[in-house]
C-alpha positions as semicolon CSV with decimal commas, in nm:
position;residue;x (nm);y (nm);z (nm)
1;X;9,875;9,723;8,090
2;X;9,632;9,535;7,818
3;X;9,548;9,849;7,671
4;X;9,938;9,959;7,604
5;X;9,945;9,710;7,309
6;X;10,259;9,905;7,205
7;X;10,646;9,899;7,378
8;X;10,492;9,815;7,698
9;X;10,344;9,486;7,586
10;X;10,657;9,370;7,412
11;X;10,891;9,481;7,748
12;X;10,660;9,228;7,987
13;X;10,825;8,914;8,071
14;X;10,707;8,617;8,029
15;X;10,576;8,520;8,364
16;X;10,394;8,855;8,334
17;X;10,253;8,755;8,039
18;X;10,090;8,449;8,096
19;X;9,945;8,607;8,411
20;X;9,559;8,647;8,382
21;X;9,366;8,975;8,366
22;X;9,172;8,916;8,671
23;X;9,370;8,997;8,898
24;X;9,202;8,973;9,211
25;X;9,141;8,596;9,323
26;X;9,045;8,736;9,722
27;X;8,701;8,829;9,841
28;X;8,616;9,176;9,862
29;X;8,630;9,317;10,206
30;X;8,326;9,260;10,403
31;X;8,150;9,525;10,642
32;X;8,191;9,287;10,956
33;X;8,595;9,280;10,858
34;X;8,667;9,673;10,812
35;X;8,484;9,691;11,169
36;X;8,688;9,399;11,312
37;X;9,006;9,594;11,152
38;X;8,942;9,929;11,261
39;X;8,935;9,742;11,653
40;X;9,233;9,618;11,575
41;X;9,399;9,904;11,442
42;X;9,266;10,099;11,715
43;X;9,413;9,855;11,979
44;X;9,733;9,845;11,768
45;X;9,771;10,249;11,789
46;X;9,686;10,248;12,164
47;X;9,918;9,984;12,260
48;X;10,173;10,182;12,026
49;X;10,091;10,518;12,204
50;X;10,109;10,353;12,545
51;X;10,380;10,189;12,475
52;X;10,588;10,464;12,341
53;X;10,509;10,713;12,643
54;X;10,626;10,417;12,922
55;X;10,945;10,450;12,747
56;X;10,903;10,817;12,640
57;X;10,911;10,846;13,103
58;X;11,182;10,584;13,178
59;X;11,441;10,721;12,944
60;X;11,299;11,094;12,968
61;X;11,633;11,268;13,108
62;X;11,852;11,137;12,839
63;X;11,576;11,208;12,554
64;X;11,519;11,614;12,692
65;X;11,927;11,621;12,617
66;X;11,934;11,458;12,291
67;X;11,619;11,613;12,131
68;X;11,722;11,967;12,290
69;X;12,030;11,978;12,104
70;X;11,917;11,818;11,775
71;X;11,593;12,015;11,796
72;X;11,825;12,287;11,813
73;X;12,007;12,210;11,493
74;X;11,671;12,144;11,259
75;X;11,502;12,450;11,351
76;X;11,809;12,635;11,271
77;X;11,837;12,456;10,963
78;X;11,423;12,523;10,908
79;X;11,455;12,845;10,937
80;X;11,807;12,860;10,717
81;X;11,589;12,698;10,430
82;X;11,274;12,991;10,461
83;X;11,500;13,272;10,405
84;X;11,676;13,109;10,151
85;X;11,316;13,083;9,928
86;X;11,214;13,440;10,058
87;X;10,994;13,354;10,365
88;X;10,753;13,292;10,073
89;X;10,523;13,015;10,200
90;X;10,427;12,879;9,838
91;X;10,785;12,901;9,738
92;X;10,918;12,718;9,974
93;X;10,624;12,445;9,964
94;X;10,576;12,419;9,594
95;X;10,966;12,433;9,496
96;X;11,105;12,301;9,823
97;X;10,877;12,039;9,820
98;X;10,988;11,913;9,458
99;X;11,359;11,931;9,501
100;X;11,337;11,719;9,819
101;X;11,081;11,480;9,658
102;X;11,388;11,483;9,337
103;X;11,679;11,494;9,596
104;X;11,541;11,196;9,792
105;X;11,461;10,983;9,510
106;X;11,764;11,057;9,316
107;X;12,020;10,963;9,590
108;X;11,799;10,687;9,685
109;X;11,846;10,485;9,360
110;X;12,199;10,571;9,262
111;X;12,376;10,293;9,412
112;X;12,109;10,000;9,291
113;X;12,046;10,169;8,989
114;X;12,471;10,205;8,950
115;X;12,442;9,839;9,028
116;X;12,156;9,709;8,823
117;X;12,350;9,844;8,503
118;X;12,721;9,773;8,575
119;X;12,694;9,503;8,778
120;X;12,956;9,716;9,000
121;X;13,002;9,705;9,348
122;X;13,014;9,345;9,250
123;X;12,943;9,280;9,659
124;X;12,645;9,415;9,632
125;X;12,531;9,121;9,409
126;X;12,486;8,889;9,644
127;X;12,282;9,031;9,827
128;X;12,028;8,997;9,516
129;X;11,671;8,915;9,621
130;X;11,584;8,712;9,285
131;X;11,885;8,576;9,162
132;X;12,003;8,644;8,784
133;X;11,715;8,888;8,704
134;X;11,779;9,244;8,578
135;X;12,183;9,138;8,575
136;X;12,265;9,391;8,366
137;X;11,902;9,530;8,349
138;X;11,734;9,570;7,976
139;X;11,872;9,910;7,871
140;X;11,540;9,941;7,644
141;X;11,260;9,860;7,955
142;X;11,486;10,068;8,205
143;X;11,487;10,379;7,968
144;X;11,068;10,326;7,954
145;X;11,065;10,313;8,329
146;X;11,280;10,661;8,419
147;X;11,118;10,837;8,111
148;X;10,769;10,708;8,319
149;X;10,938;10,785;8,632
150;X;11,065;11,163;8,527
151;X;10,703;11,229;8,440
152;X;10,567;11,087;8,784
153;X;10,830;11,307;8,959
154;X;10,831;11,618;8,713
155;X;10,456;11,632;8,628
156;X;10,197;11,471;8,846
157;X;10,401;11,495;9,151
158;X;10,387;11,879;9,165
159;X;10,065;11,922;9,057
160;X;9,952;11,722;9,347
161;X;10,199;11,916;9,526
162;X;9,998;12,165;9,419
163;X;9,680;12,067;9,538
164;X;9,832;11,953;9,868
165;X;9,958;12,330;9,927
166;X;9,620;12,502;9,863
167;X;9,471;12,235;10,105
168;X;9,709;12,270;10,387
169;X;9,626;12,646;10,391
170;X;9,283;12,564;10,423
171;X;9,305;12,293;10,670
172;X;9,564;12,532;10,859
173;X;9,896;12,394;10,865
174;X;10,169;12,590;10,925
175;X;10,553;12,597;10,732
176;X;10,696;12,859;10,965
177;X;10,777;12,905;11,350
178;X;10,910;12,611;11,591
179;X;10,947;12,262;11,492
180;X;10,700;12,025;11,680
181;X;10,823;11,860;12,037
182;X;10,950;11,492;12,061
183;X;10,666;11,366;12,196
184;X;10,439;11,548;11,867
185;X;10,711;11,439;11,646
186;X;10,634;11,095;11,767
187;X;10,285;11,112;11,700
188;X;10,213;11,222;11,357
189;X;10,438;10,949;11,317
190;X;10,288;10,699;11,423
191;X;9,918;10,827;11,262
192;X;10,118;10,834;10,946
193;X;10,259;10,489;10,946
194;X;9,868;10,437;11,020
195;X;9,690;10,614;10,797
196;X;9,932;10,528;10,517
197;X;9,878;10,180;10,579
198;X;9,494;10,179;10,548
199;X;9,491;10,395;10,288
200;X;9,774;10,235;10,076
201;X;9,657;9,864;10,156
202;X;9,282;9,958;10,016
203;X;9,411;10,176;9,749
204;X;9,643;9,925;9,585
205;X;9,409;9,637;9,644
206;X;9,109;9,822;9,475
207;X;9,400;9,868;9,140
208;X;9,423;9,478;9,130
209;X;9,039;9,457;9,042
210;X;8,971;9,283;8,732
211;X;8,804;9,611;8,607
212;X;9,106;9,801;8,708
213;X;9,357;9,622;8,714
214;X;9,471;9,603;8,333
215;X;9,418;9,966;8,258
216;X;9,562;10,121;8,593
217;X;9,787;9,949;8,741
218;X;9,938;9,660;8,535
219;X;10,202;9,856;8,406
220;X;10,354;9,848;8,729
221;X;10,374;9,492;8,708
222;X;10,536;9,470;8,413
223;X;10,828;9,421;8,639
224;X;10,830;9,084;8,855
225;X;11,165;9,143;8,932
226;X;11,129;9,493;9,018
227;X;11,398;9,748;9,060
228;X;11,436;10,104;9,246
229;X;11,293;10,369;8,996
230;X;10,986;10,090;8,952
231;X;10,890;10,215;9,232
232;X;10,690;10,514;9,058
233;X;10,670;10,319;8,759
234;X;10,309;10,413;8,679
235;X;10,042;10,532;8,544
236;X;9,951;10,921;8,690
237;X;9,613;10,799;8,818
238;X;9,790;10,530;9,043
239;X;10,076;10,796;9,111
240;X;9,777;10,987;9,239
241;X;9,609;10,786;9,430
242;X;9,800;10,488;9,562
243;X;10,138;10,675;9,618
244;X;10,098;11,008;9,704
245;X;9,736;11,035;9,867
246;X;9,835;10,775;10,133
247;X;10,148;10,940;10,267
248;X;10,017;11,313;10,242
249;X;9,690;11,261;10,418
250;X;9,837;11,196;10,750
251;X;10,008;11,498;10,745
252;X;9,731;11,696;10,636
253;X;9,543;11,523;10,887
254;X;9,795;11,633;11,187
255;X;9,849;12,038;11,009
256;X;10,228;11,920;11,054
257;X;10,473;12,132;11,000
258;X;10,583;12,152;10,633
259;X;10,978;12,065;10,781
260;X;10,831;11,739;10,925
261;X;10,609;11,655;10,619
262;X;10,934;11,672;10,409
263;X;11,119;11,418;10,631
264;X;10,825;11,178;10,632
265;X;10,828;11,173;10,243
266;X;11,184;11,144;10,236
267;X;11,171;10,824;10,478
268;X;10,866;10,701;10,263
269;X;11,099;10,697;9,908
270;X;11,395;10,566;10,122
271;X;11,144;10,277;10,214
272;X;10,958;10,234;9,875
273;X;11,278;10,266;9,725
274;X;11,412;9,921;9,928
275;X;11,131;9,735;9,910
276;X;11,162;9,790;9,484
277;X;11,507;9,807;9,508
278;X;11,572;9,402;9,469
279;X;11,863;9,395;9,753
280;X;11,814;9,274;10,090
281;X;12,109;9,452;10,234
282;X;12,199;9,429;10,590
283;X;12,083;9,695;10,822
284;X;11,850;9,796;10,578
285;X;11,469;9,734;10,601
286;X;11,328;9,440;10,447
287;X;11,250;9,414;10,057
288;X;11,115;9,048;10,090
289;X;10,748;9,108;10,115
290;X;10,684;9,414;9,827
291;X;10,940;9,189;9,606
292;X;10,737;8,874;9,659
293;X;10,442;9,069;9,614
294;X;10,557;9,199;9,211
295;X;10,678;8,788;9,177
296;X;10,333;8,609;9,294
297;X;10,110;8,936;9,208
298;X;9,807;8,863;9,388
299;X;9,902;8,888;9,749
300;X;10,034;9,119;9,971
301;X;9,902;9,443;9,896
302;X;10,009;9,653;10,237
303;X;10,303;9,859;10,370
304;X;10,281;9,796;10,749
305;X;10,154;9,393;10,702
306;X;9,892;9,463;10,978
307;X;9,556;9,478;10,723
308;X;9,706;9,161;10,496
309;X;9,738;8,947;10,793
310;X;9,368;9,098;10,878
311;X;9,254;9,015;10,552
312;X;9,473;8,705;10,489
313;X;9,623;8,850;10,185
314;X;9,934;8,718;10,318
315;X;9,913;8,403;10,192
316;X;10,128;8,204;10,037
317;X;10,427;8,437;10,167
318;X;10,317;8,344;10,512
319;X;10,513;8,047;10,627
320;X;10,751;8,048;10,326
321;X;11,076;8,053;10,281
322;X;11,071;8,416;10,209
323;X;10,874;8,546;10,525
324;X;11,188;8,412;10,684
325;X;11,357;8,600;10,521
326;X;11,186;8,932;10,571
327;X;11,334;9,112;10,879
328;X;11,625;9,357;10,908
329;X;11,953;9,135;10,873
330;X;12,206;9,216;11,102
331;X;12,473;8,988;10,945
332;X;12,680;9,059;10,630
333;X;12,572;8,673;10,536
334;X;12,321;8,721;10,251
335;X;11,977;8,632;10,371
336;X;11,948;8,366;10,120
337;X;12,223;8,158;10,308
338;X;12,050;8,193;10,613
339;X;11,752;8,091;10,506
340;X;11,796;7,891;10,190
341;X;11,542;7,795;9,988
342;X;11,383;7,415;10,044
343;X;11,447;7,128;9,813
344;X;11,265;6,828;9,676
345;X;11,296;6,586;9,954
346;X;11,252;6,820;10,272
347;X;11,623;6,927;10,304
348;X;11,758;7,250;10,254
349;X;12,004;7,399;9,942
350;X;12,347;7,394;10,059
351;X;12,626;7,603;9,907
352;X;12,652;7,350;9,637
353;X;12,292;7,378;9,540
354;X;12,235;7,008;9,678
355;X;11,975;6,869;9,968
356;X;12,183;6,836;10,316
């Protein structure tokens, strides 16, 4: 940020650098567009709902016998976990909580982060979203980023967790007894995914403000070529509310079950974790769009892509080379030689580098 005139200033790059203050070059949202996206996003979660219970009836038989048996296995495992922190509900939310918010992100990063400083498994490399960047990373700005990160994770995040406990008890939501049914399971899901996405998209766009932008949330652009453990690179009030509001409300929300709040964080770091992570590995969800988003700055500013394509905040990464790029590859060809980048002259790179 502007303000950190000290070792954060002299880690940016230089494309961060020369980046203006004011951030935001879109028009603020409008009333006539939040009501023409809530319609959508209500037609969106209906056709999802609908959708999902059509198949939910065709394939019931085989679901009843898979979700039985695993149900099985994760309340046992539940209920394993609540005697081992004393059937004390705060225990088990407050501690429990922060080991599988530490667990999650921990595991999460090790292989990039492995990566990102040995360069080793060398065949992970080419699956590098921006070539040649962070290869070795700076030891100097990665050391700023988990120091920033262990204070995200160590400090802020329990304090919120903190907060969150005192107002599930309130709102009612239970962290003992039987683990929701498939067809529950399914749906705080899906309001989740939804009310993550609304609140996220708004939430990070409001941070890219001219007013807000430099002291708030430019530090997390410091990195255009951002890695794993950027991901909660920081500052606590954008920890606060851009990272963790969006994906506890919807539990809160729903009163789910603490068991089922802990596997929707854990999927959420997973996902943030990829889409920082710099490596668009096969089978793996797509780190095109969040990547593009730290490398052009002003676009993009959604999990789900549903509000930017509302708001036309995906442009320019819609039609480019990169939204190409940005589905779940099912080859072990890196996505770049699928989709190569264009060249002067309306060809396409070739191994060599040269038009075809």
């Amino acid at each position: 940020q502007h303000y950190y005139i000290t070792n954060n200033l002299s880690m940016t790059t230089a494309t961060e650098a020369s980046r203006p203050v004011n951030a935001e070059q879109h028009s603020p949202p409008k009333g006539g567009v939040l009501w023409e996206t809530l319609r959508s996003l209500l037609f969106i979660s209906g056709t999802a709902i609908l959708t999902t219970i059509a198949v939910k009836n065709s394939v019931n038989p085989y679901i009843d016998k898979i979700w039985g048996a695993s149900h099985d296995f994760w309340g046992s495992l539940w209920t394993s976990i609540y005697e081992l922190f004393g059937r004390n509900d705060f225990l088990v939310h407050f501690i429990g909580s922060g080991l599988n918010g530490i667990i999650c992100f921990t595991v999460f990063n090790a292989l990039f982060l492995l990566c990102d400083i040995t360069g080793h498994p060398t065949w992970l490399l080419k699956y590098k979203v921006q070539d040649a960047k962070n290869q070795p990373v700076d030891r100097k700005r990665l050391w700023s980023c988990i120091r920033t990160a262990a204070f995200n994770l160590g400090v802020v995040s329990p304090v919120f967790t903190l907060v969150f406990y005192k107002a599930s008890v309130w709102n009612g939501s239970y962290h003992k007894g039987d683990l929701p049914t498939f067809n529950r399971f399914l749906l705080e899901f899906l309001v989740f995914n939804i009310v993550e996405e609304i609140f996220f998209y708004y939430s990070h766009r409001i941070l890219h403000h001219p007013k807000l932008y430099a002291r708030f949330h430019k530090k997390h652009h410091e990195w255009t070529a951002p890695i794993g453990i950027t991901s909660i690179y920081c500052t606590p009030l954008e920890m606060v509310v851009s990272n963790l509001f969006p994906i506890a409300l919807g539990p809160f929300l729903m009163q789910s079950h603490l068991f089922v709040t802990w596997i929707w964080f854990g999927l959420v770091l997973f996902s943030t974790t990829l889409a920082h992570g710099g490596y668009h590995v096969p089978f793996l969800f797509s780190p095109e769009a969040h990547d593009y988003h730290h490398k052009v700055f002003n676009c993009l500013y959604g999990t789900l892509g549903i509000l930017d394509k509302l708001h036309k905040t995906d442009k320019p990464f819609a039609g480019s080379v990169h939204e190409k790029r940005h589905y779940i590859s099912y080859s072990l060809t890196p996505i770049k030689q699928i989709h190569p980048e264009p060249v002067r002259g309306g060809g396409k790179a070739g191994k060599s580098g040269k038009a075809e």
